[in-house]
C-alpha positions as CSV (number, residue, x, y, z in Angstrom):
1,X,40.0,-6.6,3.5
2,X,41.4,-8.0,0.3
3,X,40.3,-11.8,-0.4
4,X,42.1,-13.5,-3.3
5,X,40.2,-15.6,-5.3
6,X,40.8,-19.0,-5.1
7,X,39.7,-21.8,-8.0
8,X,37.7,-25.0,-7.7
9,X,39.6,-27.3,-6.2
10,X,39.0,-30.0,-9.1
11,X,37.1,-30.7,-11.7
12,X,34.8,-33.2,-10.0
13,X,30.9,-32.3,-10.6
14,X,30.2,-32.5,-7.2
15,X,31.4,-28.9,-6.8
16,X,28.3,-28.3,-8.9
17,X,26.2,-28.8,-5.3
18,X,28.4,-26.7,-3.4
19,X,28.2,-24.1,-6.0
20,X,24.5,-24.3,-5.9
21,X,24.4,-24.0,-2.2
22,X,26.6,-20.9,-2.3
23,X,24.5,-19.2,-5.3
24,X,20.9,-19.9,-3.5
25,X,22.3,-18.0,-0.4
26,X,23.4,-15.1,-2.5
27,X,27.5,-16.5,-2.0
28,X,27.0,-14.5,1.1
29,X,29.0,-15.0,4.4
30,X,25.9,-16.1,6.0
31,X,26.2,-19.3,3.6
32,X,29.7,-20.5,5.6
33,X,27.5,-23.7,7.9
34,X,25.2,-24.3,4.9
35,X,27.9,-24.5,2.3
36,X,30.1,-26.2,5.2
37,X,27.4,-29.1,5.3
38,X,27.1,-29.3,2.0
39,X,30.6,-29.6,1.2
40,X,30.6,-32.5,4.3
41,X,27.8,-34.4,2.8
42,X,29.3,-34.0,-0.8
43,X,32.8,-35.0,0.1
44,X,32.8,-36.5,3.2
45,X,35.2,-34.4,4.7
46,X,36.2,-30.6,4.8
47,X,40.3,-30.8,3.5
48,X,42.1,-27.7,3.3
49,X,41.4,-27.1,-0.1
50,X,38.2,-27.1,-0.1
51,X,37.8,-24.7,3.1
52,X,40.1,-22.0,0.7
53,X,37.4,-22.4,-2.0
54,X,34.6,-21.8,0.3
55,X,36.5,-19.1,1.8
56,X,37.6,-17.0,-1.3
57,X,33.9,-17.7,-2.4
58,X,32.4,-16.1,0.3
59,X,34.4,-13.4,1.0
60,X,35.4,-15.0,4.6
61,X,38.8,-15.2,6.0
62,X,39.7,-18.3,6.4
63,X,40.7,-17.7,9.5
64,X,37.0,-18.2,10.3
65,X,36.2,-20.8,7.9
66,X,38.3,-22.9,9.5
67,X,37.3,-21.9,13.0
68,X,33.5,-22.8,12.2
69,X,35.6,-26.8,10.6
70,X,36.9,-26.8,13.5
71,X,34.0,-26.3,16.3
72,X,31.1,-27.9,15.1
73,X,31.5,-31.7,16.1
74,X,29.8,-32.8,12.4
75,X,32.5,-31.5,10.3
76,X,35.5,-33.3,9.9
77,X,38.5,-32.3,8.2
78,X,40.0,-35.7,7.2
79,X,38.6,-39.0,5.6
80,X,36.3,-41.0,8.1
81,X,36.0,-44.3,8.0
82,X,33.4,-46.6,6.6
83,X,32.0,-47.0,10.3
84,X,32.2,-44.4,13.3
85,X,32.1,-44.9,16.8
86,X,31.6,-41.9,18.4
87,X,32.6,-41.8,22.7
88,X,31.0,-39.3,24.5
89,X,33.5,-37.2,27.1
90,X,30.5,-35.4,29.0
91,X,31.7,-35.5,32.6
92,X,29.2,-38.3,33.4
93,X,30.1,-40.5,30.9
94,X,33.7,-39.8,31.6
95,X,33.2,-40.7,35.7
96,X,31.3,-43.8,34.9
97,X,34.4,-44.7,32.3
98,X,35.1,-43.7,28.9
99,X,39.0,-43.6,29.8
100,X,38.5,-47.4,30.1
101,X,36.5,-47.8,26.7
102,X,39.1,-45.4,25.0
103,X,41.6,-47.4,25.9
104,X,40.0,-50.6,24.7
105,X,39.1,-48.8,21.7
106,X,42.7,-47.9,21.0
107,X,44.2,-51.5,22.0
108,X,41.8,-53.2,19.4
109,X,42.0,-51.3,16.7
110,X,45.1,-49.0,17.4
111,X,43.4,-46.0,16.3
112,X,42.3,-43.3,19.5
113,X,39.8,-39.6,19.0
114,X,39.9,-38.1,15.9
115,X,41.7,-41.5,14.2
116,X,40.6,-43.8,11.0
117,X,42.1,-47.3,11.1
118,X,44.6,-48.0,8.3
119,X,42.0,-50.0,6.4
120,X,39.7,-47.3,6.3
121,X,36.8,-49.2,7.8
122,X,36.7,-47.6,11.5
123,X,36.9,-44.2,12.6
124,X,37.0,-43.7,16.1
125,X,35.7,-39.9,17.4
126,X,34.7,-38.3,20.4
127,X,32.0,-35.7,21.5
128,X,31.5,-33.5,24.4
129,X,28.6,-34.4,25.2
130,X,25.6,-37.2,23.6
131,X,23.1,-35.9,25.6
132,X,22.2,-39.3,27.1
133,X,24.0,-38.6,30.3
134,X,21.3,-41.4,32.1
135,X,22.6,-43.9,30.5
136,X,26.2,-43.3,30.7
137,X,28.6,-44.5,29.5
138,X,27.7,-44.0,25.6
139,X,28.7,-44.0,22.6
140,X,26.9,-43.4,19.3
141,X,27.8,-47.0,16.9
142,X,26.7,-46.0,13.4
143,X,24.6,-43.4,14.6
144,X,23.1,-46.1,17.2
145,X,23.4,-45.0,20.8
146,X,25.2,-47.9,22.9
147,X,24.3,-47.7,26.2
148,X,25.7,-48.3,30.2
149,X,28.9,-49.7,28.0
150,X,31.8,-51.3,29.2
151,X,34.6,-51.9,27.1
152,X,34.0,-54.7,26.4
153,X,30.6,-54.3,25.0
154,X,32.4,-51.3,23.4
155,X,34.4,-53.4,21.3
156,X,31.5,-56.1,21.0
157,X,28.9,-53.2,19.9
158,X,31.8,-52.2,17.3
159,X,32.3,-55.7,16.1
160,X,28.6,-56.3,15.5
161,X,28.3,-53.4,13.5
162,X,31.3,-54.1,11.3
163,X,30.4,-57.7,10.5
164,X,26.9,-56.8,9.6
165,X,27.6,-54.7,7.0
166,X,27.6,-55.5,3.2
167,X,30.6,-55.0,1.7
């Protein structure tokens, strides 16, 4: 299989990282998750670009690239926001009512799964499972697990995490 090589995407320095993680892993496929991450962590996000660059480097289709983006619930492939609430959609939390806390979500800060508010300051995501199950429904609030929510203790668990943040 023929790869063509495709540049850096810029001239930033943080590519410096990435290009680090790939060279301690020998730019072998085996890298892809451990570049992946680093990219993530770098960037904040996987865009298209960057997936090409970590693809021609590897030698991996992108075809798989991508696929790896794509499952893992830690990558994302657009800008998050400066805050992330993250609903779980295991079957128990969805039977004791995440519908309802999506939908509360969505009519507060018109954004739904996989959406960033216009102002950039909440991203709203969803997982398959938290692996709090117990105390269903949840959601993970800054990394915080909120649990036995309602919506409104959805959107007041939100709200207290926004306003105490420094700006």
């Amino acid at each position: 299989m023929e790869f063509g090589k495709v540049g850096q995407p810029s001239q930033d320095p943080r590519w410096r990282m990435v290009n680090a993680t790939m060279r301690q892993h020998g730019n072998r496929s085996q890298a892809l998750i451990e570049t992946l991450h680093t990219v993530q962590e770098t960037f904040g996000y996987l865009d298209e670009d960057a997936l090409r660059y970590v693809a021609s480097s590897l030698r991996v289709p992108f075809s798989r690239v991508f696929g790896v983006a794509t499952f893992y619930h830690f990558f994302s492939l657009k800008p998050q926001g400066r805050h992330a609430c993250i609903v779980c959609l295991g079957t128990a939390c969805y039977i004791k009512g995440v519908p309802k806390i999506i939908a509360a979500l969505k009519e507060r800060y018109g954004v739904g799964p996989g959406e960033t508010t216009p102002d950039g300051e909440l991203s709203v995501l969803s997982a398959r499972c938290l692996g709090a199950c117990g105390l269903a429904p949840v959601a993970a609030v800054d990394s915080e697990i909120a649990a036995k929510l309602t919506p409104e203790a959805a959107i007041q668990r939100v709200e207290e995490v926004m306003s105490n943040a420094v700006h």
